[in-house]
PDB file of the backbone (N, CA, C, O) and the ligand in Angstrom, with CONECT records:
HET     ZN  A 101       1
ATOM      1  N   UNK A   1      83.387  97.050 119.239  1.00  0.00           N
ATOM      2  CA  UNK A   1      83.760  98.222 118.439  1.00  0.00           C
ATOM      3  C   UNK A   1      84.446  97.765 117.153  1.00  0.00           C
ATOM      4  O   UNK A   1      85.168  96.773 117.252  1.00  0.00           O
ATOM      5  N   UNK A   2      84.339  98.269 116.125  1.00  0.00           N
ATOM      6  CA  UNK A   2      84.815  98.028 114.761  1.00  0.00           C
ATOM      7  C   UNK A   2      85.361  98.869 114.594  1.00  0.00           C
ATOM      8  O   UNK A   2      84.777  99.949 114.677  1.00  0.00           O
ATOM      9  N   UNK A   3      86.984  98.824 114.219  1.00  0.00           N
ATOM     10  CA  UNK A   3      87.742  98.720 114.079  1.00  0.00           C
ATOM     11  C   UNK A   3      88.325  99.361 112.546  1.00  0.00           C
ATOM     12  O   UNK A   3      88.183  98.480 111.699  1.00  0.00           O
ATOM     13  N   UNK A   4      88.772 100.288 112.104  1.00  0.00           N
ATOM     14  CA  UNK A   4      88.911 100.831 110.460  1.00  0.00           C
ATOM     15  C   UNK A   4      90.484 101.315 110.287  1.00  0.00           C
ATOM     16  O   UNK A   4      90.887 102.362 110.794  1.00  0.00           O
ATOM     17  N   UNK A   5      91.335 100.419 109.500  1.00  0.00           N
ATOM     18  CA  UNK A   5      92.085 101.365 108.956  1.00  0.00           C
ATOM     19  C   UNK A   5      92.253 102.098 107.471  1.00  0.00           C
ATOM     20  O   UNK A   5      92.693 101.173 106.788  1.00  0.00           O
ATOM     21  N   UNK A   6      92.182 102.828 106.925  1.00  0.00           N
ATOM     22  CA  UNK A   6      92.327 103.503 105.413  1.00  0.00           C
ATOM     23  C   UNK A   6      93.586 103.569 104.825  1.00  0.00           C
ATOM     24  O   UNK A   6      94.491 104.341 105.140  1.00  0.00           O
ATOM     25  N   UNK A   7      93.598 102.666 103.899  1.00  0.00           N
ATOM     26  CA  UNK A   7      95.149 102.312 103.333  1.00  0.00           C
ATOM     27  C   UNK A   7      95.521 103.443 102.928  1.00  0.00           C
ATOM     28  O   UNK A   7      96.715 103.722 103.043  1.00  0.00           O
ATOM     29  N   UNK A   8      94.126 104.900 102.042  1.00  0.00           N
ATOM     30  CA  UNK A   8      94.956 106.015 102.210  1.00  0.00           C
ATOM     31  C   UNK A   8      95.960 106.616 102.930  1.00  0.00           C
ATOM     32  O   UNK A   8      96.951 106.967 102.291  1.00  0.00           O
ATOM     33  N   UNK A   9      95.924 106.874 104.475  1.00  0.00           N
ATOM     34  CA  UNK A   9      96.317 107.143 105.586  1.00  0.00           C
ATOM     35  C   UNK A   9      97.846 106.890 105.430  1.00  0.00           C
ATOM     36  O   UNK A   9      98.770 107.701 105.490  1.00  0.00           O
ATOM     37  N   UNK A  10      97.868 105.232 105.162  1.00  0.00           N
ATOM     38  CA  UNK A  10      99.180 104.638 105.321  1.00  0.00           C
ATOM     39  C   UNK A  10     100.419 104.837 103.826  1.00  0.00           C
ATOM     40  O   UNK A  10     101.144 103.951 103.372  1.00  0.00           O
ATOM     41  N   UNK A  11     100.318 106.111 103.405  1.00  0.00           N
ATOM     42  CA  UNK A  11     101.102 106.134 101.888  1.00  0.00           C
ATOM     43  C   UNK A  11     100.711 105.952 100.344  1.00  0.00           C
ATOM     44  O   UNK A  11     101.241 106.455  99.354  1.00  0.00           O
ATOM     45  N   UNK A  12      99.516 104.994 100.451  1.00  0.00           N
ATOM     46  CA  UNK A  12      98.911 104.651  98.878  1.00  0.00           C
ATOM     47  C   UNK A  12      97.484 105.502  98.385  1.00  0.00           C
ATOM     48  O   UNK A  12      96.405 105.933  98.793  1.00  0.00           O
ATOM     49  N   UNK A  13      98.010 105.434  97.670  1.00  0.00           N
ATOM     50  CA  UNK A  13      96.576 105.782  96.796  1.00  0.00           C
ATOM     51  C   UNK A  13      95.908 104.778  96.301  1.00  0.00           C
ATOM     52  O   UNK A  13      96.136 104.017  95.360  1.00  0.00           O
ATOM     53  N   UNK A  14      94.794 104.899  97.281  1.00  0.00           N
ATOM     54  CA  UNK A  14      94.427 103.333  97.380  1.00  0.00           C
ATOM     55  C   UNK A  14      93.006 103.816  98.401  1.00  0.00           C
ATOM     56  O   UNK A  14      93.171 104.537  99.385  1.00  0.00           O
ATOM     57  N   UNK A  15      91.694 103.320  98.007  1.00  0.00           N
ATOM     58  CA  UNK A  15      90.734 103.226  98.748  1.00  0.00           C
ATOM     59  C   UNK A  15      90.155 102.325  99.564  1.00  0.00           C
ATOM     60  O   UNK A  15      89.014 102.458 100.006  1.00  0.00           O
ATOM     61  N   UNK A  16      91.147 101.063  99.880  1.00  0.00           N
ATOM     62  CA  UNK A  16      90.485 100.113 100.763  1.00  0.00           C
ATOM     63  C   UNK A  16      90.696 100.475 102.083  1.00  0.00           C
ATOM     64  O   UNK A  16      91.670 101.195 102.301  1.00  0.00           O
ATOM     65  N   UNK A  17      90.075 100.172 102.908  1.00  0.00           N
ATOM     66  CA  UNK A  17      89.616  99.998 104.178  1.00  0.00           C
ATOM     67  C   UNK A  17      89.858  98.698 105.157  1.00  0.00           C
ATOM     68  O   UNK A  17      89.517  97.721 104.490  1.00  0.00           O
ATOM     69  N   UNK A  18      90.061  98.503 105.751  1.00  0.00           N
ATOM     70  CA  UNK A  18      90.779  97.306 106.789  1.00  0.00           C
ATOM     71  C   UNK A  18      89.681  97.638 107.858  1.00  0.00           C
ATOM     72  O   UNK A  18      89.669  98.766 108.351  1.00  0.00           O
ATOM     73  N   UNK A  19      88.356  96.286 108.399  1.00  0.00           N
ATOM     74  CA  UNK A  19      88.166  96.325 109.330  1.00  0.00           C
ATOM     75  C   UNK A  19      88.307  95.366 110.040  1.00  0.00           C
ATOM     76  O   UNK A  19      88.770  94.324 109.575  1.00  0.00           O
ATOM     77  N   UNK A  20      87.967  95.469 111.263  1.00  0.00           N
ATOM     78  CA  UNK A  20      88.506  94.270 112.537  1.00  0.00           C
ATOM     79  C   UNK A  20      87.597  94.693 113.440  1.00  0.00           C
ATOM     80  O   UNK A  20      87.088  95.813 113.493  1.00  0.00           O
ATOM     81  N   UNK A  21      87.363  93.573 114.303  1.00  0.00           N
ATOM     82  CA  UNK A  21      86.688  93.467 116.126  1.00  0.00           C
ATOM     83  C   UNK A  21      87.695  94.345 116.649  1.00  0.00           C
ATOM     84  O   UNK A  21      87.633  95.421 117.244  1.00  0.00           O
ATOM     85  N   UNK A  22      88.629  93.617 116.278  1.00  0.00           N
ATOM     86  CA  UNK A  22      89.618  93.671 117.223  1.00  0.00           C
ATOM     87  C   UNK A  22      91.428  93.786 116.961  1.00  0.00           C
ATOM     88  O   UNK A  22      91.660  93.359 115.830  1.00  0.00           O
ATOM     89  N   UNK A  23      92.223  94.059 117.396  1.00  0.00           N
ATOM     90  CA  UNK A  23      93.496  94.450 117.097  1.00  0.00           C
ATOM     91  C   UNK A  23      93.976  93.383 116.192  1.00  0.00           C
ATOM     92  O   UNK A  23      94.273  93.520 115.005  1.00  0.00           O
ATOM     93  N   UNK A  24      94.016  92.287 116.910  1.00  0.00           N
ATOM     94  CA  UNK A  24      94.564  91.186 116.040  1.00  0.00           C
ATOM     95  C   UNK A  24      93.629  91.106 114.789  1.00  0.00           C
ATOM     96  O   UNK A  24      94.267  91.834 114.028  1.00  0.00           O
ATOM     97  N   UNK A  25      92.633  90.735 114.142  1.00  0.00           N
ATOM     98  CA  UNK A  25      91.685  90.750 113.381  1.00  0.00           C
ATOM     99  C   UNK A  25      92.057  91.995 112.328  1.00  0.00           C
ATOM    100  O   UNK A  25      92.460  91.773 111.186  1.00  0.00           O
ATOM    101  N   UNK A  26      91.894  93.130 112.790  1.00  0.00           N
ATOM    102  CA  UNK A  26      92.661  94.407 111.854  1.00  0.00           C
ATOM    103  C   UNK A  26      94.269  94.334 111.413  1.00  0.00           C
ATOM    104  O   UNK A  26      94.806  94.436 110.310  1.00  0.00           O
ATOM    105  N   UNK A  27      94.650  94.177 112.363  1.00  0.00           N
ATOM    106  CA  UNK A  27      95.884  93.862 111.912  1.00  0.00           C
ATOM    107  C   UNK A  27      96.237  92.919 110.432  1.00  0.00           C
ATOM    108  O   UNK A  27      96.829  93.318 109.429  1.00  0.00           O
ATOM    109  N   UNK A  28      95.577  91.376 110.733  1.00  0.00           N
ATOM    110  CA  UNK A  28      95.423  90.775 109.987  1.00  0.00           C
ATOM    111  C   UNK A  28      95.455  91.417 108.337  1.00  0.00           C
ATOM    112  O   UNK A  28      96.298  91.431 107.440  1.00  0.00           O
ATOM    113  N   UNK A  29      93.922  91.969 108.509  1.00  0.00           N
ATOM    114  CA  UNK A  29      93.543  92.604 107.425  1.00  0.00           C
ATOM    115  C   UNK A  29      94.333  93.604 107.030  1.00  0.00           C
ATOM    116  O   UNK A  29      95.037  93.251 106.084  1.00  0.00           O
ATOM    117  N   UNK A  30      94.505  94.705 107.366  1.00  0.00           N
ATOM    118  CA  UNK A  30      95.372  95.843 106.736  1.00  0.00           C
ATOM    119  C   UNK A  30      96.938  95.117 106.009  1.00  0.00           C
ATOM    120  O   UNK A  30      97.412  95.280 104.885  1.00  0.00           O
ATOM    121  N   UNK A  31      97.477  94.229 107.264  1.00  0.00           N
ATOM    122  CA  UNK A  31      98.735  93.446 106.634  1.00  0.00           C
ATOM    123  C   UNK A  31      98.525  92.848 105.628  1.00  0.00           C
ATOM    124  O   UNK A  31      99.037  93.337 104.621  1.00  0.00           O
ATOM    125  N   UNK A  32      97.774  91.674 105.472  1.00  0.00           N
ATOM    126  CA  UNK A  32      97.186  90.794 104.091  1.00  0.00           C
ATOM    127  C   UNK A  32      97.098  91.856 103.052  1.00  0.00           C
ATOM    128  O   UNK A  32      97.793  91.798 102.037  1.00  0.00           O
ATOM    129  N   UNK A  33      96.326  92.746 103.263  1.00  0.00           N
ATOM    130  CA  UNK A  33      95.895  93.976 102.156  1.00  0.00           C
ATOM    131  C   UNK A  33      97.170  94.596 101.315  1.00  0.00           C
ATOM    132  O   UNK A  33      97.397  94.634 100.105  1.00  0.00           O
ATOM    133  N   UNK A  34      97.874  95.045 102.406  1.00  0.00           N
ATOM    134  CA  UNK A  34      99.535  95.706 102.273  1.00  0.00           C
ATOM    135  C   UNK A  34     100.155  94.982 101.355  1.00  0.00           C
ATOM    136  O   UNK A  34     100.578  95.297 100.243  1.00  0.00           O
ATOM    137  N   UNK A  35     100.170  93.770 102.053  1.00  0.00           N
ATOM    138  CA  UNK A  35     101.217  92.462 101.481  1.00  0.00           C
ATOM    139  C   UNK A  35     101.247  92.144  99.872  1.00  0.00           C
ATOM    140  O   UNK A  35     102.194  91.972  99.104  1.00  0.00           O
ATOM    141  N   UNK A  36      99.425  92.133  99.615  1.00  0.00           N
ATOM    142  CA  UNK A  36      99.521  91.611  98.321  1.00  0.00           C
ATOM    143  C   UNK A  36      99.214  92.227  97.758  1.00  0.00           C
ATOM    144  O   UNK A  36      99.662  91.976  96.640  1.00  0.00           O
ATOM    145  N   UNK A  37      98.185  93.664  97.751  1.00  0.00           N
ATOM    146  CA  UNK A  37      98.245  94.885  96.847  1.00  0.00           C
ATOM    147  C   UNK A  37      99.386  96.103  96.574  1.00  0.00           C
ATOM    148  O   UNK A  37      99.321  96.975  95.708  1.00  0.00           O
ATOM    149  N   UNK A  38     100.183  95.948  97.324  1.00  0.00           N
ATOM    150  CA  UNK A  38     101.225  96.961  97.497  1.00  0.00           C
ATOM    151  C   UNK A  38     102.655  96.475  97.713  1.00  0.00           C
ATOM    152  O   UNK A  38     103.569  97.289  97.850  1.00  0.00           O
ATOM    153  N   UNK A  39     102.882  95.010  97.748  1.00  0.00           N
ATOM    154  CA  UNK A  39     104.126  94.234  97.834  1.00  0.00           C
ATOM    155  C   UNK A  39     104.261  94.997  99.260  1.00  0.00           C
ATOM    156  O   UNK A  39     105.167  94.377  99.817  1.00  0.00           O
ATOM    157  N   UNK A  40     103.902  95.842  99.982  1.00  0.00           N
ATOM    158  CA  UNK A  40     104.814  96.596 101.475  1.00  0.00           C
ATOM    159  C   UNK A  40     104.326  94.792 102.639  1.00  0.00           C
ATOM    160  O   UNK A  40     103.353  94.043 102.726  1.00  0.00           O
ATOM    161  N   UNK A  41     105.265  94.859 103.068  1.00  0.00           N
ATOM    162  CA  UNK A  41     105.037  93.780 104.360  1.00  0.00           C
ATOM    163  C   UNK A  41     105.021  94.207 105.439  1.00  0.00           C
ATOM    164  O   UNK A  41     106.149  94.700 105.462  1.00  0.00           O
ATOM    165  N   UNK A  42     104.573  94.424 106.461  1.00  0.00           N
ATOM    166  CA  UNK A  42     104.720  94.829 107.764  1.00  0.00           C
ATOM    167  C   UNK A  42     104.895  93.853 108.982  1.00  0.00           C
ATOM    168  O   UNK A  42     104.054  92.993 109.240  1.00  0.00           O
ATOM    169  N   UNK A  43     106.028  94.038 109.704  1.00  0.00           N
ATOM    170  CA  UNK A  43     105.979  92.860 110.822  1.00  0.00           C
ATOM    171  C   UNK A  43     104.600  92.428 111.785  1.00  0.00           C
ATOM    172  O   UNK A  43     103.545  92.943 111.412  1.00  0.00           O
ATOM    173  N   UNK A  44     104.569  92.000 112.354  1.00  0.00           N
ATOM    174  CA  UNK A  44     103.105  92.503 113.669  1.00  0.00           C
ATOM    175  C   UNK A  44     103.715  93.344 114.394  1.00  0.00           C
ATOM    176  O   UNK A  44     103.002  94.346 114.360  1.00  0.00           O
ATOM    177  N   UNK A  45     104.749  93.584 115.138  1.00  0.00           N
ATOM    178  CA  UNK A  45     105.090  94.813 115.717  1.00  0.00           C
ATOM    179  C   UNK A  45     104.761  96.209 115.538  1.00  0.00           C
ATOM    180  O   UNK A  45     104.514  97.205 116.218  1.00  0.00           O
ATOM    181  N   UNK A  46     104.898  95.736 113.920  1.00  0.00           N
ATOM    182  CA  UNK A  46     104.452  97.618 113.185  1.00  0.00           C
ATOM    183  C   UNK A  46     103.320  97.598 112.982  1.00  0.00           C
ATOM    184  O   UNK A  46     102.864  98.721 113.199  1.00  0.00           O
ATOM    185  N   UNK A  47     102.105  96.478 112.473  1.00  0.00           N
ATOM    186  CA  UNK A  47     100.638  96.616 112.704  1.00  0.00           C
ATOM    187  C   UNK A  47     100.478  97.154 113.990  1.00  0.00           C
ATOM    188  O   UNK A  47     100.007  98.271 114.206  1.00  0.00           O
ATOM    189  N   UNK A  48     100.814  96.470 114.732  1.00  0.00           N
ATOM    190  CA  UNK A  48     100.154  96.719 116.320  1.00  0.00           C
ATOM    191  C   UNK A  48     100.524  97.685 116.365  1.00  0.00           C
ATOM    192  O   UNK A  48      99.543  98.271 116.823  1.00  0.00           O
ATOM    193  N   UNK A  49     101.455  98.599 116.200  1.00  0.00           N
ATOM    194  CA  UNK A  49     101.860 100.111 116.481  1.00  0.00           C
ATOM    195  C   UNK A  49     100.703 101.123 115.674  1.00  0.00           C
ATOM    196  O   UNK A  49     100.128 102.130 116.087  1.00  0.00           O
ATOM    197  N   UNK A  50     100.657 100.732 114.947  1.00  0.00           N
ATOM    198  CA  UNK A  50      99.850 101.191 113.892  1.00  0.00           C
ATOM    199  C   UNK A  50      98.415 101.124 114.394  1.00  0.00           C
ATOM    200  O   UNK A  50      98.117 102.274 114.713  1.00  0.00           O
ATOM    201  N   UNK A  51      97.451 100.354 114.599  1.00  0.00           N
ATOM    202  CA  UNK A  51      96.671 100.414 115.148  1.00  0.00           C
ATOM    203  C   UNK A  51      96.459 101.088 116.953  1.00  0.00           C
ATOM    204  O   UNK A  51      95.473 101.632 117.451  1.00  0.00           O
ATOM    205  N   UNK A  52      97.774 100.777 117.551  1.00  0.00           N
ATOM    206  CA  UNK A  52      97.535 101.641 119.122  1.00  0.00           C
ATOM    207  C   UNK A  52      97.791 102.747 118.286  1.00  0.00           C
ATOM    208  O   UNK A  52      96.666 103.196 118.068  1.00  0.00           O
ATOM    209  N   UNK A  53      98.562 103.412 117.724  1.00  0.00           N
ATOM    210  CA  UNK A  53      98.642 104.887 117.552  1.00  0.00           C
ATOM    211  C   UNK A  53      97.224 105.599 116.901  1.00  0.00           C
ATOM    212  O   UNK A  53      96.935 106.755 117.210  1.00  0.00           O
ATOM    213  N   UNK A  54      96.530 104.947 116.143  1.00  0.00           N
ATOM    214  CA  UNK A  54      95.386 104.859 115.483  1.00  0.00           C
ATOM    215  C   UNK A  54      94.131 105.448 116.840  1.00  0.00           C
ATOM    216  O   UNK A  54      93.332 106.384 116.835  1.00  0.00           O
ATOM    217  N   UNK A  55      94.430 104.482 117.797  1.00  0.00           N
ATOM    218  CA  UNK A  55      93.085 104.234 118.730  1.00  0.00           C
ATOM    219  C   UNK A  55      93.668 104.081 119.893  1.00  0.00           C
ATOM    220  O   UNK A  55      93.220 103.369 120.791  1.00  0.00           O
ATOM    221  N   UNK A  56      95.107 104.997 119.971  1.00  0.00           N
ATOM    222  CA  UNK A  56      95.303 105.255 121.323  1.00  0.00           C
ATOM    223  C   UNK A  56      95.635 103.890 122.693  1.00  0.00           C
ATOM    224  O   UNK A  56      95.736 104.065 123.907  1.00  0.00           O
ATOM    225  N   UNK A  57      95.721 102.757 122.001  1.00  0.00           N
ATOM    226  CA  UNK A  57      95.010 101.515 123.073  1.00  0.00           C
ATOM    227  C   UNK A  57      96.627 101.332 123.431  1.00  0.00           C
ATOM    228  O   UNK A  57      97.484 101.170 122.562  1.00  0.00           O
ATOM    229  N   UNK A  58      96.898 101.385 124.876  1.00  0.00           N
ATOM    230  CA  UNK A  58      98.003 101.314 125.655  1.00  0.00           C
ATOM    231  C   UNK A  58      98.588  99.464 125.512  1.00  0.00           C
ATOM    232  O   UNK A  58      99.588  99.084 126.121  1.00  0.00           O
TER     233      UNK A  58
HETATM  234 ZN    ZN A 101      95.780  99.601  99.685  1.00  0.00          ZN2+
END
C-alpha cells in the first residue's frame, strides 16, 4: 500500500505530497520535506503520530 501525506493538510501552503511503502519510508519523506522547505522539524515520535492518526495503524 502507498502511503500519501499532503503537506497541505499539515499547515502550509504548499502542494507536495510525501509518499512511502511504508511508515518509516513516509515518515522519512514528509520530515526531510518539512525540514528543508519549511525550516518545521519534527521528532519521529510526531511523524509516527502523524501518519497512525492519518491511517489509523495501532
Ligand atoms: Zn511543504
Amino acid at each position: 500500500m502507498v502511503m500519501k501525506l499532503v503537506c497541505k493538510d499539515y499547515g502550509h501552503d504548499c502542494e507536495f505530497i510525501a509518499e512511502g511503502e511504508n511508515v518509516e519510508e513516509i515518515m522519512k519523506n514528509f520530515g526531510k520535506h518539512s525540514d528543508e522547505e519549511h525550516g518545521l522539524w519534527y521528532s519521529d515520535e510526531s511523524l509516527k503520530q502523524i501518519v497512525q492518526n492519518k491511517y489509523n495503524i495501532k
